[in-house]
KOLROKE-320770 format. One record per atom (N, C-alpha, C, CB): residue in three letters; x, y, z. Coordinates in steps of 0.1 Angstrom, whole numbers, plus 5000, padded with zeros to 4 digits. Each point is the difference from the previous one (the first is absolute). Glycine has a CB too. Example, Ala and Ser with C-alpha at 12.3 -4.5 7.8 and 13.67 -1.06 7.14 Angstrom:
Ala513249435078 Ala499150125000 Ala500950125000 Ala498149885012 Ser501550234981 Ser500950115000 Ser499250115008 Ser501249944978 
//
This chain:
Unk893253444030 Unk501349954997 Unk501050114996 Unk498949784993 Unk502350225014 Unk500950104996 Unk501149924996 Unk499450195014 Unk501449904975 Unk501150025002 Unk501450114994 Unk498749785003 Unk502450154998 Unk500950114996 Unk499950054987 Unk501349935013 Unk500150104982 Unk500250034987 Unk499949894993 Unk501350185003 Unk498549854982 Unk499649844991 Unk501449925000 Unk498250104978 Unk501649785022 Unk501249915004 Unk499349894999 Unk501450125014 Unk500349764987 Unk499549864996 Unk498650005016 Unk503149854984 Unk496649995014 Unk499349915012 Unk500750045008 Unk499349814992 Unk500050245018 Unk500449925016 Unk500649885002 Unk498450095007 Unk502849915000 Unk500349885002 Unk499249955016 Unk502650054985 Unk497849775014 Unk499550005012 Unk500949975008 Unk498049974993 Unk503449985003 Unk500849935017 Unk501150094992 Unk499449695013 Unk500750325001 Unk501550105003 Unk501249994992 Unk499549985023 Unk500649914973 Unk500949974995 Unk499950064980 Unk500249785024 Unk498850234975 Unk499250054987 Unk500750184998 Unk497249805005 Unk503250245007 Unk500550164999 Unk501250034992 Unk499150045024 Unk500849924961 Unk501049994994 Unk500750134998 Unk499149824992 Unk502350185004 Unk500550174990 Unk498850094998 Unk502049884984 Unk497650065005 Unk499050074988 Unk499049995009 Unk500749944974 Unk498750015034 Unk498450055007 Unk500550105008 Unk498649785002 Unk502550235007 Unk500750105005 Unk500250134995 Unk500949845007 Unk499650164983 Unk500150084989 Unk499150074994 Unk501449874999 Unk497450085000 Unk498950054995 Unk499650075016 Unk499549804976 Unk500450145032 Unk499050035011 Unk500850125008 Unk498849735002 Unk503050294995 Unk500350185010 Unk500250044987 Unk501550025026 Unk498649984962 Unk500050084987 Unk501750035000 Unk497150125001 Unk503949795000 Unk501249995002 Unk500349874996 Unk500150175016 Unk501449814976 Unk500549834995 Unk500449955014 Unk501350034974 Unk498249865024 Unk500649925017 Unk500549894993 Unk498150045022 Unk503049934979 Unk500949894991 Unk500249855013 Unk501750254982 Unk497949765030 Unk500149895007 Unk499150065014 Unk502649894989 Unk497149955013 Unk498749995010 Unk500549915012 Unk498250034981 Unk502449975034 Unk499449885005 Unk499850005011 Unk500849894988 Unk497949975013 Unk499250035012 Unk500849955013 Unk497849984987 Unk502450105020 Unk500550035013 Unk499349925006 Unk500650235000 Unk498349765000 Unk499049945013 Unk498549994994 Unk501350145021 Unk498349754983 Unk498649984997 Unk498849935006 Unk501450014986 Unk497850045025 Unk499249915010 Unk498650004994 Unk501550065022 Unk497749814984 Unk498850044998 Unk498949995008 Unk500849964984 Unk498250155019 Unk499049985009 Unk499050004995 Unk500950075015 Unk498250034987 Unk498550034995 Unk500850084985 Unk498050055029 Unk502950024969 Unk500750024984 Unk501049985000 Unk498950134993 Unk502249874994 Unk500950004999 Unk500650125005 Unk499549854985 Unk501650135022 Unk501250075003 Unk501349994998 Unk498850015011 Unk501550054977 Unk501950054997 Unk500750075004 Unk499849974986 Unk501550025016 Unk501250114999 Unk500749984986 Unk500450025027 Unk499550064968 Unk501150014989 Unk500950124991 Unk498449825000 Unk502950135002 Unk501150074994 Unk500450074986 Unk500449855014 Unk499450234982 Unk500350004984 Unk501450094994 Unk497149984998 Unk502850004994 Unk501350014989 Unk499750134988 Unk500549705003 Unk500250425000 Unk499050064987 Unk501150034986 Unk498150155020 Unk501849904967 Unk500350014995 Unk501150155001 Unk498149824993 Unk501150215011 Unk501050165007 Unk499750035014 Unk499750154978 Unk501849825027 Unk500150005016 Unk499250125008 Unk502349894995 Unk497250045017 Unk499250085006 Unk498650084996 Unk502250005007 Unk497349884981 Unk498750074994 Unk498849965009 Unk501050004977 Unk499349955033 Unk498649955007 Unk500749935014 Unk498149944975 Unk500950055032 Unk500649925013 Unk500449884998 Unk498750105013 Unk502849884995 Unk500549895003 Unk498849855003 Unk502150205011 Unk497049834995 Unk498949915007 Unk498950044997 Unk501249955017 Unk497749954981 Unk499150045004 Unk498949895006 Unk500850204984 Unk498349825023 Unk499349865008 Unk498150044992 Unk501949985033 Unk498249894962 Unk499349974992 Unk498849925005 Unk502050034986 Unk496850015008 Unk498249935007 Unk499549934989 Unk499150195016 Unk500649704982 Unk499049924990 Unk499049935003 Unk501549984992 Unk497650005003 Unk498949925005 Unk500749874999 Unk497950144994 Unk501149745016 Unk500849915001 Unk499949894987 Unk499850045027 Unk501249864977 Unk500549944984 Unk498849864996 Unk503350065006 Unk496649905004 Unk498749875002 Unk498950074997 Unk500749865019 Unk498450104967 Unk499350054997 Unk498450045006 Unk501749914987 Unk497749965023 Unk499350015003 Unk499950145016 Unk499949724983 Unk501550265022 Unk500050115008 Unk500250164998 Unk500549815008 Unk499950144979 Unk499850174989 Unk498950045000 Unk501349964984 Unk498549935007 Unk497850064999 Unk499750085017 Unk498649704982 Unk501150195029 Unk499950025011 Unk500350145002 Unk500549785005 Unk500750314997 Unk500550114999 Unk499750054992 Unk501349965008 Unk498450024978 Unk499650124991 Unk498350055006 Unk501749884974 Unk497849975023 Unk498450065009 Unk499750115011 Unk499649784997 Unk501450255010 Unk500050065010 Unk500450154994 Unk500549785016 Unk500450224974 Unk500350164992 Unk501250065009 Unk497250064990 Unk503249825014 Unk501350085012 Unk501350094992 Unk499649775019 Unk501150174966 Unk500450014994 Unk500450104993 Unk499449845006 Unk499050154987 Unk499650124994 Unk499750125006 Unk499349854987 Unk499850155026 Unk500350135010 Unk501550025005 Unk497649985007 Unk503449994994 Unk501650005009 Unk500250084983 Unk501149715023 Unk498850234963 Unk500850104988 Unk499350095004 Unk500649894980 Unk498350145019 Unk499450145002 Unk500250105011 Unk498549884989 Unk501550075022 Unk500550075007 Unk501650065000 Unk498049895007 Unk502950074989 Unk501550065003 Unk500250114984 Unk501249735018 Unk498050224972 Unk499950154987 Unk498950095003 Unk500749874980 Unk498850085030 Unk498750154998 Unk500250025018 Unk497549924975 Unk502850045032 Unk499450065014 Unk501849995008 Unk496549885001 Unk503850064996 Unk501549985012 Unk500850164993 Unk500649625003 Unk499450404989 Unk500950134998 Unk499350125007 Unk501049914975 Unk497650085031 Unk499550155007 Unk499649975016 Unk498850104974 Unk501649805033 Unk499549975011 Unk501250055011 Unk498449804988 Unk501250195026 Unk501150035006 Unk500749865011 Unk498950294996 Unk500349614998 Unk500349885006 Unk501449964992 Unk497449925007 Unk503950025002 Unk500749914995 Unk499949874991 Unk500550115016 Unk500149914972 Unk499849874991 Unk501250044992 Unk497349944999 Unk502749894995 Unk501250004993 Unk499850094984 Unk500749735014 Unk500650324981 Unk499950004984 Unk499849914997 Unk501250124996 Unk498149894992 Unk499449934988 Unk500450014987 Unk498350015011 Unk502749914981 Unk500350044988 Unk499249904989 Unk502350105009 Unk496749854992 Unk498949964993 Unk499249895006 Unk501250084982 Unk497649945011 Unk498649955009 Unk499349994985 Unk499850155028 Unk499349734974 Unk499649934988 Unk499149865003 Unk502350094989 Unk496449945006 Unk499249845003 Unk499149964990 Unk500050025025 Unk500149884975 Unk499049964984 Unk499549865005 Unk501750114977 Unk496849915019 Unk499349825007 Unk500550025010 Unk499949794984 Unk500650065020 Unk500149955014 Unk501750065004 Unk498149744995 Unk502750304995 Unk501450005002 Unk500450165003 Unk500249774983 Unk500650255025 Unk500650164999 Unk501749975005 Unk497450155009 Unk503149994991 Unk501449995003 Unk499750145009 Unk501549864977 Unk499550195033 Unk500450105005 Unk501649975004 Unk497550075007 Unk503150034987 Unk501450005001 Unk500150145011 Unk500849874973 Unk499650115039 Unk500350065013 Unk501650045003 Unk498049865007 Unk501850254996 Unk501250045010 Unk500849905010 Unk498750215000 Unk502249734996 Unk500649915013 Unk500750065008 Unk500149824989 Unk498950185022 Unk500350085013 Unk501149955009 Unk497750054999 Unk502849834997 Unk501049945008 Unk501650124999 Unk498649704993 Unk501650344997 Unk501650105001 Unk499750085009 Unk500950024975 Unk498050045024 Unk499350105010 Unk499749965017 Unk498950084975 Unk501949845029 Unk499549925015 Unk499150015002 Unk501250015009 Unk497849964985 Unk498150005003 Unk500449865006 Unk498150144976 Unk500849845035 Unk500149895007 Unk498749924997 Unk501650125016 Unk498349804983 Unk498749914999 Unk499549875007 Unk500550104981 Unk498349865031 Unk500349905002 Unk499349904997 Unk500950115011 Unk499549874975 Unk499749864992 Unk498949875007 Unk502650074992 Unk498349945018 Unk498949905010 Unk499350035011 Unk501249864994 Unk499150275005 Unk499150025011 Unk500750035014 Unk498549844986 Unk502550175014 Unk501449935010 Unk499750135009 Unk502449854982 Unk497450235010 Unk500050175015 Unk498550074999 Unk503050114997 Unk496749975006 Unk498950084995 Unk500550175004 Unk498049785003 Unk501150324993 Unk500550115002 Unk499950055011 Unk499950034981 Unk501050035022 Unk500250065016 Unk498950144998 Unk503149915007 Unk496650125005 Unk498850105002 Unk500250154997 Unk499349865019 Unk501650204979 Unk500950094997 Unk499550054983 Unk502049875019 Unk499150004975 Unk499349994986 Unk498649984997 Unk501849924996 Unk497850015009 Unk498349974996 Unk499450115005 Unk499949755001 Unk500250345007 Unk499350145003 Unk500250074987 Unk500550025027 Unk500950014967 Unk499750104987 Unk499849924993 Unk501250185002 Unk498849654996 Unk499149984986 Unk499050025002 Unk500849864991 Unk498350145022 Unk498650024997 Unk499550144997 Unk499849815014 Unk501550294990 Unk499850134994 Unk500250054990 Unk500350015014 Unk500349884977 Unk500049994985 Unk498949974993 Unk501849945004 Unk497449915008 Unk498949954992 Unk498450145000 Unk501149675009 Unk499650374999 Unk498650135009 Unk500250064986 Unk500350085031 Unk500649974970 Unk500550094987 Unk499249954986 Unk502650035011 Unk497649854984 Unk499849954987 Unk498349975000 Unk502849884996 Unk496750075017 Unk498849995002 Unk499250184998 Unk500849755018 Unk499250284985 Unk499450155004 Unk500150084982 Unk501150025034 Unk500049944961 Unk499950054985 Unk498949954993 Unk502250024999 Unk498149825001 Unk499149944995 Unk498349985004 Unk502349924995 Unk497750155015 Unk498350005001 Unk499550094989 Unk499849975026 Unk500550114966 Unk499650034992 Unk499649894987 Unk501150195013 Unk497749794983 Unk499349934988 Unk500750094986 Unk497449925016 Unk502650204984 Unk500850054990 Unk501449974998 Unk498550145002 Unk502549895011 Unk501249974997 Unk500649894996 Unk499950145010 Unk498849744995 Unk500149834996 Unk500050064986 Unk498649805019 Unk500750204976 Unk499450044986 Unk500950034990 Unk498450095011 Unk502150034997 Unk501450064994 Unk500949884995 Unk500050225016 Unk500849754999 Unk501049944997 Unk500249864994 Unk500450155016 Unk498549784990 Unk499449824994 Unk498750015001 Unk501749845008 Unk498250214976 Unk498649974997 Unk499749855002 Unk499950184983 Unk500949715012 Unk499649895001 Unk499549915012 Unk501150054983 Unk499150045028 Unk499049965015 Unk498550044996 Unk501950065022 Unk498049964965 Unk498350025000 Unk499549884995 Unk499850244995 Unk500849655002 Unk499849854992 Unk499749945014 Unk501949974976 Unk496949955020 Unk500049975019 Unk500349854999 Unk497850175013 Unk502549744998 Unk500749905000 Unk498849905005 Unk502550115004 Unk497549764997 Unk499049945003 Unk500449945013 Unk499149974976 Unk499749955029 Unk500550035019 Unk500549844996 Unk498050205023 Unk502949734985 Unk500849875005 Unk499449945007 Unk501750074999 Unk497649975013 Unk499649975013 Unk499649855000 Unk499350255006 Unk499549724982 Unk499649864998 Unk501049885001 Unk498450114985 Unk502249965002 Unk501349894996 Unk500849985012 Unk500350094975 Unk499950045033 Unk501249955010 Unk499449945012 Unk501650184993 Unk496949855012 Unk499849915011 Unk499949855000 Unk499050175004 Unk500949794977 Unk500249844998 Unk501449985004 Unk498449964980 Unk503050105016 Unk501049995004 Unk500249955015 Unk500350174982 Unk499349955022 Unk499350055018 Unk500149835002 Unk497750275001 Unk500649674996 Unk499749915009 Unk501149884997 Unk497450095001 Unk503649934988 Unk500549854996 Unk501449985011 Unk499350014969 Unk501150175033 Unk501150015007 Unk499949955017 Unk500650214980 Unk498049805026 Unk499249985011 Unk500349885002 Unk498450154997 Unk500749804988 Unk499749805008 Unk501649944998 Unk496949924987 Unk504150135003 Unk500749914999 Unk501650065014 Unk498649934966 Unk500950185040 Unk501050005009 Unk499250005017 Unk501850134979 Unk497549765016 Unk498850025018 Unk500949985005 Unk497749905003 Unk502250105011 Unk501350065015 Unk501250024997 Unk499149865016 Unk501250224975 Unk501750055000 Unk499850154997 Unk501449774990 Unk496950335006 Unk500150135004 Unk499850015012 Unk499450064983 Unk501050095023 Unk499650035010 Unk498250045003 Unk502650054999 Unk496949965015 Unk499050005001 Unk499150124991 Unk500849865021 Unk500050284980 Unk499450124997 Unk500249994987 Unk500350135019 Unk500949794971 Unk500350024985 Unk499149924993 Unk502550045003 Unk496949835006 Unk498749924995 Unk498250035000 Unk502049845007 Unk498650265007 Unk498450095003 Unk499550094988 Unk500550045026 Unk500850074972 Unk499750074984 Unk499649984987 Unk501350065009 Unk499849794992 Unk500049924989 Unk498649944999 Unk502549965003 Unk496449995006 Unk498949944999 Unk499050134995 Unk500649795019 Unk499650304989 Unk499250085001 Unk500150124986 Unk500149935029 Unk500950064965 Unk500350044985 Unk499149934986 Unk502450025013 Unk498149824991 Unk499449924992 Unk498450014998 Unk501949875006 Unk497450175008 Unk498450055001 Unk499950094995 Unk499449935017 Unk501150174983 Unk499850155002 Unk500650034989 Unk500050045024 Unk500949964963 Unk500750064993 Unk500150124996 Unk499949844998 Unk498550174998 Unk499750144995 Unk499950075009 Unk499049964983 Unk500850035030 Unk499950135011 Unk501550065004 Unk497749895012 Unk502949984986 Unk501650065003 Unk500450074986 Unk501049795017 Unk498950214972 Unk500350044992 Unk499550134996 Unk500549804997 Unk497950215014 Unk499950185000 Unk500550025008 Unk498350074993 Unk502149935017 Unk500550055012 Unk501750045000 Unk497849865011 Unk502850074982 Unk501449984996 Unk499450164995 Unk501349694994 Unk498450334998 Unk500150154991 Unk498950095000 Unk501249884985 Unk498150075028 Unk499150135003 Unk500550165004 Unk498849795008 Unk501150304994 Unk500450135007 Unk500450104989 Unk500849895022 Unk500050184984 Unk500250124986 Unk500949934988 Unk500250225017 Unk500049844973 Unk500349924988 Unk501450055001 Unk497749974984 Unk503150005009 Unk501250034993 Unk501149894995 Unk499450195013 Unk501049874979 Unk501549884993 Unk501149945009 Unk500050134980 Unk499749755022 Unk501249955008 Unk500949864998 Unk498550125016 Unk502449894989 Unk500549904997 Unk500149825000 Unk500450225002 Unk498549765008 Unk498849904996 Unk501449875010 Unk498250104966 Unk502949865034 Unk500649925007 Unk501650035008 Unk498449884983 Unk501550225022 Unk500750025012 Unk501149965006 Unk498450025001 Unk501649794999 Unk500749945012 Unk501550034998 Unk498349825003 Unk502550125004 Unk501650005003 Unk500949954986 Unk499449925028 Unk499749984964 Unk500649974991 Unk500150084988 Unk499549835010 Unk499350294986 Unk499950114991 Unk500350125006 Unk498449904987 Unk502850155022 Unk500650115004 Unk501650005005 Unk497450045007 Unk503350074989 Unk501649955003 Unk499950125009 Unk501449884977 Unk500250115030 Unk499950155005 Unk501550104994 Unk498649895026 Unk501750184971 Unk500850034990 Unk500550145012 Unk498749884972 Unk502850115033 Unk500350115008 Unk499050065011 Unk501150044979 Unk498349815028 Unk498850055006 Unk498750044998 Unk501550035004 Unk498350004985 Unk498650014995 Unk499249864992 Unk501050264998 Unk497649775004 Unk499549844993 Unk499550054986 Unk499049865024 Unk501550054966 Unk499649994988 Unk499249914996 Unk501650084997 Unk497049934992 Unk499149905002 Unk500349924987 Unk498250135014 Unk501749754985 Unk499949924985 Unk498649954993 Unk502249925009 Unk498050034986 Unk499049884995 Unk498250104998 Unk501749745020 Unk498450334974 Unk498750104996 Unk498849884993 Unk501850274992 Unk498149625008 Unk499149924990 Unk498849985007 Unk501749884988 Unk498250185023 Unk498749985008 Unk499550135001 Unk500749805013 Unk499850324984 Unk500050115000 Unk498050084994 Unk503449944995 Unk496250115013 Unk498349975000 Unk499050155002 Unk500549735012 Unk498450294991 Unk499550145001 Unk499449895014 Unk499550204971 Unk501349855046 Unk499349915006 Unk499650125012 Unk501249744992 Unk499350215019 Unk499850065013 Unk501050025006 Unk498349945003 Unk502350185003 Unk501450055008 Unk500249905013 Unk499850284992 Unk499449645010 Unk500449925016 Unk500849894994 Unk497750045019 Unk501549914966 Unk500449894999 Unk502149994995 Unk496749944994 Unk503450165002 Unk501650004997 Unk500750025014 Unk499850124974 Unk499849995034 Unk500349985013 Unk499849895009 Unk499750184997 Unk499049775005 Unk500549915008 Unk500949854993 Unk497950135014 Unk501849824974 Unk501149894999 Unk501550075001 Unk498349854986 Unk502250275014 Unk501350045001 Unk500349985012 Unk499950144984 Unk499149905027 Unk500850005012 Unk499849845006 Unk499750305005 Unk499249604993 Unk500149864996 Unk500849875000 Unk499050154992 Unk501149954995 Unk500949884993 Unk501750084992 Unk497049834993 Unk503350295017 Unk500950074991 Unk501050015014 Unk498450164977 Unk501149905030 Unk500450075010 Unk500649895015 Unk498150214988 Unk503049825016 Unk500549895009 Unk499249945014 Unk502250114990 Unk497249785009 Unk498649975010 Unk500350055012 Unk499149794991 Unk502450235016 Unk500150025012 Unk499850195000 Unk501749745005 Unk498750274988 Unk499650154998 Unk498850074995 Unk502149984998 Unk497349934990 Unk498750015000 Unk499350035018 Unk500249814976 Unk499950065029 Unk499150045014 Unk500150075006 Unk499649875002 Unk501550205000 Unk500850145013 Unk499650104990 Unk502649915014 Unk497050094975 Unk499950134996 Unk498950044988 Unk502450005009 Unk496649874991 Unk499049994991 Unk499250124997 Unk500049795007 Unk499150265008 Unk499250095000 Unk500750164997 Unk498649815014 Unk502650204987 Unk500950115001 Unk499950004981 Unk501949985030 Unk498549914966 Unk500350074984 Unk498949964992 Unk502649985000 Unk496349995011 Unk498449994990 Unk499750145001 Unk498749755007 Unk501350325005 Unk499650184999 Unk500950114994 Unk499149955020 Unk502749974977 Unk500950104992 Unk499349974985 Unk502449995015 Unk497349884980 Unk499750024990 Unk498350054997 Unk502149824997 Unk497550245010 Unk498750095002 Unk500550155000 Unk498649805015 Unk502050204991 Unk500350175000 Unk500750054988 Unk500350015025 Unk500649894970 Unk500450014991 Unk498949994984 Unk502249925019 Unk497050034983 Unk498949994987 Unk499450155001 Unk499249725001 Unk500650315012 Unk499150145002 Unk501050074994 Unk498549985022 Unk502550094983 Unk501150064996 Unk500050014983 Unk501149925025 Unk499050004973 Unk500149964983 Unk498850084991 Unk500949725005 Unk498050305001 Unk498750034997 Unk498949894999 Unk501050174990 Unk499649695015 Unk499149874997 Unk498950025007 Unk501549854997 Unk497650045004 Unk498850025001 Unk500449965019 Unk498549934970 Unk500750105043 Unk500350055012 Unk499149855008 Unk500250344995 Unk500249535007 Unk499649885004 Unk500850085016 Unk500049734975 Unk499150155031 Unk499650045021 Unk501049854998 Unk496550145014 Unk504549914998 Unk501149845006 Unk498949905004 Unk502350135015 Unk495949874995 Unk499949905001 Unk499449904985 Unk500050125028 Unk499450004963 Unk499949924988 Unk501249964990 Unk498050115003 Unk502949924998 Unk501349944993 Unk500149895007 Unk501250184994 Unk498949855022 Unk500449845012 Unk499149914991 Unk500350095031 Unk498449894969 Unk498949945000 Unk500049934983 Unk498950175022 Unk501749894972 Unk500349934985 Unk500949984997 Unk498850064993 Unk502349985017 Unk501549974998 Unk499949805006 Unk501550345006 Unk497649645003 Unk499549845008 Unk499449934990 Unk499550065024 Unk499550044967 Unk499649874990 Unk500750024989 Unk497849965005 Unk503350124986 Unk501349944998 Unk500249925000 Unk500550105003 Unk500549865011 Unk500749935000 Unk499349854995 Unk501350175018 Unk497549824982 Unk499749884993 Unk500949924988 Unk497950105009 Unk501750014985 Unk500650034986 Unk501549894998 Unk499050305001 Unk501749725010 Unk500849935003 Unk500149814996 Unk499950245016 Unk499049754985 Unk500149815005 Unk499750014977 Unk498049875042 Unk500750234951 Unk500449964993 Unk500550014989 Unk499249965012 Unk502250144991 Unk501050034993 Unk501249925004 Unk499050214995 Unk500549705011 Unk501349905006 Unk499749874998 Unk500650155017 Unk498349794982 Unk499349894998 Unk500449934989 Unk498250095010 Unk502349914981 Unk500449944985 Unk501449995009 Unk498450134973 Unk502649895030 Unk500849945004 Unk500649855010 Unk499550234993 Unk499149725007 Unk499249895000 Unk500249874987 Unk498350215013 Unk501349894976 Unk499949944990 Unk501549864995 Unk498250274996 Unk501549654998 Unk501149914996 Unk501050104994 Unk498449794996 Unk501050274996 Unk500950104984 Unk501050065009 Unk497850104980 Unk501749955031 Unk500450115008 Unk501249995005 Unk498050035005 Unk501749845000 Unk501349905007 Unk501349964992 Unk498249895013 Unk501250144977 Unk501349944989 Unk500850134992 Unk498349754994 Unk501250355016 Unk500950184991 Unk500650005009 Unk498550194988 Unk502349965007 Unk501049995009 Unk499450145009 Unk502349864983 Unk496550155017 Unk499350085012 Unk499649975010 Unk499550074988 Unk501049785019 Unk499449925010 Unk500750095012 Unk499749724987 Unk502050305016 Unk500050085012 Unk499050155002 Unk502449874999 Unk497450174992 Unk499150135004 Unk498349995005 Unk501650104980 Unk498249815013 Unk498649955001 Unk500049905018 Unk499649974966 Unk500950005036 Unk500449995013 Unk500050085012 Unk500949904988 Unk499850195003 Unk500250125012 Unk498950135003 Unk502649954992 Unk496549984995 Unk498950134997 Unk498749925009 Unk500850114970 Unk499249745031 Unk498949975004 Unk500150025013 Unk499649864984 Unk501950145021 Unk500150015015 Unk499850175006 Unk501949774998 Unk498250284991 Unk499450215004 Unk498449965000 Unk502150224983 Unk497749725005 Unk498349985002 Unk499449945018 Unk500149934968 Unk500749985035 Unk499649915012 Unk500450125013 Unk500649704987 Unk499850345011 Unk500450115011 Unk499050144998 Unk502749905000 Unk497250104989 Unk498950154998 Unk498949925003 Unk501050164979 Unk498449755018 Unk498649975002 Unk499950045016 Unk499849794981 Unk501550095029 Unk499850015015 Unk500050145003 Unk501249795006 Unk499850274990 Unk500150135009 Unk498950084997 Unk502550015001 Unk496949984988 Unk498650094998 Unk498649935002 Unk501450104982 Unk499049785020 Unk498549975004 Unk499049984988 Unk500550135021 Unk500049854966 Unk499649994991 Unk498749935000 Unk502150044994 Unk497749845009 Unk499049904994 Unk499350105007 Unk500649734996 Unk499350275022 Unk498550085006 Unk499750154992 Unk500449895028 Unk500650164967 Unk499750124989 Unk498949984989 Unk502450055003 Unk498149834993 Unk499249994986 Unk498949955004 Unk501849964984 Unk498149975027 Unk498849935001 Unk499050115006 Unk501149745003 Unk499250365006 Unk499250095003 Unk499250134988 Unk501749935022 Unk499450034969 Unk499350104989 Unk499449914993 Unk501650184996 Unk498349715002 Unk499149904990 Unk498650015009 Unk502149804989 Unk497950255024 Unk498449965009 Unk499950134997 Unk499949805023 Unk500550324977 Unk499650124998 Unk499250044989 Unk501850025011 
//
């Protein structure tokens, strides 16, 4: 459990970001607060305005992360430690990396509850698509993945993890059980309205949990950023910036690559130029000093990847789900999943490595 400097409680709804919790949390008087904006998905999401005691002591804005306000979906999220890894990451690791991310002017989690007060990237024409509405053109997604080469290839080092977040040495407990019950409820209760390949995975998950769950993070090790898609990346002057660090893990370099180009990267361009920026982002790891993976073994686990897809998208299913205001993205993510499966051939992938 981390957190900031000593201070009151965490609040938990947005609306809780008073003066004085402000105040305490940039170490500056903030004499007025108001929330600009406030959505909710899997966490809280603010924009908010402030007022300071001496002009120009802190940003005009800032966009604000809370765990969510319904308790029982707190817990939900806290179990997972998404929270508490996103504080930790932007005070200890976002100030030395060479990936795009926003400023952080404080990060803080306690129990189930945290705050991160963010850079609002909006004055700055960072573009974002919220729902999913565009994906990144091939251009950009070639130097993010020369970014991700970059941040990958540092972090294969076990020491420099070490160095920079010790606390990736706390190990996390696996989900897989819990979520194939999810799995099977999301199955029976939407029989004929998945597609055929999003229900093949989906079955074949629910059997199999634990084999997907090594295989997701089998190969060389390193720190990555664990969720990828269109919804946790802006592009800012062209370049892609990543968000949402709470999945952030000691895993395998395919798996951040392949949901980027997935579920990030624009599907029509995805396919004109898949295999072209699966081998830039290979030359580019070598280059870096990373560890030296062969294109047909990247191809070959970049296909059972894409599994990964149906279930990081599957809870969008859920009732809860339907009722945030995450429903257009989750839409648009299941439909990158339903297209990655086809064009890769996913299910005969997975099923050929399960007889192997």
């Amino acid at each position: 459990m981390w957190q900031g400097p000593e201070m009151q409680t965490l609040p938990v709804d947005a609306n809780d970001l008073t003066p004085q919790f402000l105040s305490e949390a940039l170490g500056t008087e903030v004499t007025a607060v108001d929330l600009l904006d406030h959505a909710f998905a899997t966490n809280q999401r603010a924009r908010i305005g402030l007022t300071y005691a001496t002009p120009d002591a802190g940003p005009a804005t800032l966009f604000a992360k809370l765990a969510p306000i319904d308790a029982a979906h707190r817990e939900m999220v806290g179990a997972t430690g998404m929270g508490e890894r996103e504080a930790q990451f932007y005070p200890d690791v976002a100030p030395t990396v060479n990936v795009l991310v926003p400023g952080c002017a404080f990060a803080a989690s306690a129990d189930d509850r945290f705050v991160l007060l963010l850079e609002d990237l909006g004055p700055r024409g960072a573009r974002f698509a919220s729902n999913g509405e565009w994906g990144i053109p091939a251009d950009a997604a070639a130097h993010a993945l020369e970014d991700l080469a970059e941040f990958h290839a540092r972090f294969e080092s076990p020491q420099e993890r070490d160095r920079v977040m010790p606390w990736l040495a706390t190990p996390k407990a696996s989900m897989s059980e819990a979520t194939s019950g999810l799995m099977r409820w999301v199955l029976d209760e939407n029989a004929g309205k998945l597609s055929e390949n999003y229900t093949a995975i989906g079955e074949l998950y629910v059997e199999h949990h634990a084999w997907f769950d090594h295989i997701w993070h089998a190969g060389p090790a390193t720190y990555i950023h664990g969720d990828t898609h269109i919804g946790n990346v802006y592009l800012d002057d062209g370049r892609v910036g990543f968000l949402d660090w709470g999945l952030s893990r000691v895993s395998t370099h395919l798996r951040d690559v392949s949901y980027f180009m997935t579920m990030s990267i624009d599907v029509d361009e995805r396919r004109a130029n898949e295999r072209e920026l699966l081998q830039g982002y290979l030359d580019a790891l070598r280059a870096a000093g990373g560890v030296d993976i062969s294109f047909d073994d990247a191809w070959a686990a970049h296909r059972l990847h894409a599994s990964y897809t149906v279930v990081a998208t599957f809870l969008a299913y859920m009732p809860s789900y339907a009722a945030s205001d995450g429903v257009g993205l989750g839409n648009a993510l299941l439909a990158r999943s339903d297209a990655a499966l086809d064009d890769l051939a996913v299910v005969e992938a997975v099923r050929a490595a399960l007889r192997a």
